[in-house]
Each structure stands twice: as C-alpha cells, then as structure tokens.
C-alpha positions as CSV (number, residue, x, y, z in Angstrom):
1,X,11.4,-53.5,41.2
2,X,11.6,-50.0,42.7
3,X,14.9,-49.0,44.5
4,X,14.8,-48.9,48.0
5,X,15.2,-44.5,48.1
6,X,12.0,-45.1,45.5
7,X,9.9,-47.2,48.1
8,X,10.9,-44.9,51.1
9,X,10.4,-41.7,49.1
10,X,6.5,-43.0,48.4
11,X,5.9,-43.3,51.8
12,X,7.4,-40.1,53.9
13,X,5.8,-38.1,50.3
14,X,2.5,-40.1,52.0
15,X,3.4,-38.8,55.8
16,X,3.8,-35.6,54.6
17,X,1.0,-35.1,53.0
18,X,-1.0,-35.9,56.0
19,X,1.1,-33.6,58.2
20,X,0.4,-30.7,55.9
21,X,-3.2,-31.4,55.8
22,X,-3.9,-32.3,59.5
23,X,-1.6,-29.4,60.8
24,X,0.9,-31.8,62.7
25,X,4.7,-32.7,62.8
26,X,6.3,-35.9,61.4
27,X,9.7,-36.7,61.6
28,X,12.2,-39.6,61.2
29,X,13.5,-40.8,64.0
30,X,16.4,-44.1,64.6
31,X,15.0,-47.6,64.7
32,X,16.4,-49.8,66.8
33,X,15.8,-52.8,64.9
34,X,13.4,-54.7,67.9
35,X,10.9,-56.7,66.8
36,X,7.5,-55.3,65.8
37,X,5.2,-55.7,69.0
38,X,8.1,-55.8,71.4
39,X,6.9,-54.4,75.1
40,X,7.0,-50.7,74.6
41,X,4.8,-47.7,75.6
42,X,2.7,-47.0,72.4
43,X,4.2,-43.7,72.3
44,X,7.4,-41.8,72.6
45,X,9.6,-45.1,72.9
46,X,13.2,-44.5,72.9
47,X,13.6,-48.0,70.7
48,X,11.7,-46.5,67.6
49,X,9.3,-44.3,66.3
50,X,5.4,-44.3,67.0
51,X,4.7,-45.3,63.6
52,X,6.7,-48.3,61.9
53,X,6.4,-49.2,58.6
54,X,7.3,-52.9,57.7
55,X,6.0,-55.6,54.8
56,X,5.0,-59.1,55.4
57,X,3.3,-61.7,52.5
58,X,-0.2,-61.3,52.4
59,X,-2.8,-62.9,50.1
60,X,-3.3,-61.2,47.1
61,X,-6.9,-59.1,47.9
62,X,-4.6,-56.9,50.6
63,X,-2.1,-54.0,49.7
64,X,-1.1,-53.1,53.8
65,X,-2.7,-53.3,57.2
66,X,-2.6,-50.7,59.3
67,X,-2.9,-51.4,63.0
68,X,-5.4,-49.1,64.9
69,X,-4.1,-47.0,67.9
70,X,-5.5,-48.4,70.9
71,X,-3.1,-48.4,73.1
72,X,-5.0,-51.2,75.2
73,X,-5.2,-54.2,72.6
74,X,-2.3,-52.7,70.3
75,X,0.2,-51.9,72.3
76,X,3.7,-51.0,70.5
77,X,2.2,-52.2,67.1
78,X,-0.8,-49.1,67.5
79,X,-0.3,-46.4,64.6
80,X,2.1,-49.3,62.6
81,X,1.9,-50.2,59.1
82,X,2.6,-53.7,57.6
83,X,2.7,-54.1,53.4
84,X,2.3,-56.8,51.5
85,X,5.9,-58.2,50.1
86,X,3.8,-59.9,47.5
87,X,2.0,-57.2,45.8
88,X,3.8,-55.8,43.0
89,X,3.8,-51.6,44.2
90,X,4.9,-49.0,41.9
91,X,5.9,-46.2,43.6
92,X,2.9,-43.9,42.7
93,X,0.6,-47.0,43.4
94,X,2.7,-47.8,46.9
95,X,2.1,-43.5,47.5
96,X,-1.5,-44.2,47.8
97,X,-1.1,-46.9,49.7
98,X,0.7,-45.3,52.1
99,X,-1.6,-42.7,52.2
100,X,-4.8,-44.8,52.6
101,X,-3.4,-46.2,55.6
C-alpha cells in the first residue's frame, strides 16, 4: 500500500486544486482527535478543522462519502469526508477521489 505522506499528499494536491480554481484559502490546521460528529459549530471550531478527512469500510460500489454542508442536519460532520478502508486507492486514483468529493 501507499505510504502514509503518499495518501495525505493525494489529498491536500486535491484541496489545492480546488482552492486555485474557486479563488479561496485552504489550510491545515491541528486536530484534536474528537470523534467525528462530536457537538461543534460547523465552522471555525477550535477542536479541528471545517473539513475532516477520515476512512471507514464501505461495500465495494463506494470510493468516499462526502457529507453535505447543512449546518442543520450535518452539524460538525458538514463539509467532512469519509473513504473507504476497503478500496484498494492508488494515489493518483485516491487524487481523484479526493477531488470528486
């Protein structure tokens, strides 16, 4: 499998790719390690950043989820991205992946 530095390369190579191309900041900010979904605004929380990235097993027919932004139903999870342990990712294929969602 691909090296951890591999696996987060594909994926802030994916956040920057939409920054460039929607004109808007991303940065890397300290995670406190709480739990995904733990009671927090869904923006500017001083446990993590607004987008998390995390995996979970999946069936096979899904690459990642990505949980829409509504602050009302999402809460801390809006804007966070969950992919699948089981898939076999590359890093090029994980790169698109990341970038789809």
């Amino acid at each position: 499998g691909a090296t951890r530095e591999a696996w987060q390369g594909a994926i802030l190579r994916a956040a920057q790719t939409w920054a460039q191309l929607a004109n808007v900041s991303i940065g890397v900010v300290p995670d406190s390690g709480a739990a995904f979904g733990t009671a927090a605004p869904p923006q500017g929380s001083p446990l993590f950043g607004d987008i998390r990235v995390g995996g979970v097993p999946m069936s096979g027919s899904e690459l990642a989820v990505a949980v829409p932004p509504d602050p009302y139903f999402s809460g801390s999870l809006a804007g966070d991205i969950f992919l699948n342990t089981s898939a076999a990712l590359t890093p090029s294929a994980l790169y698109s992946v990341a970038l789809h969602e």
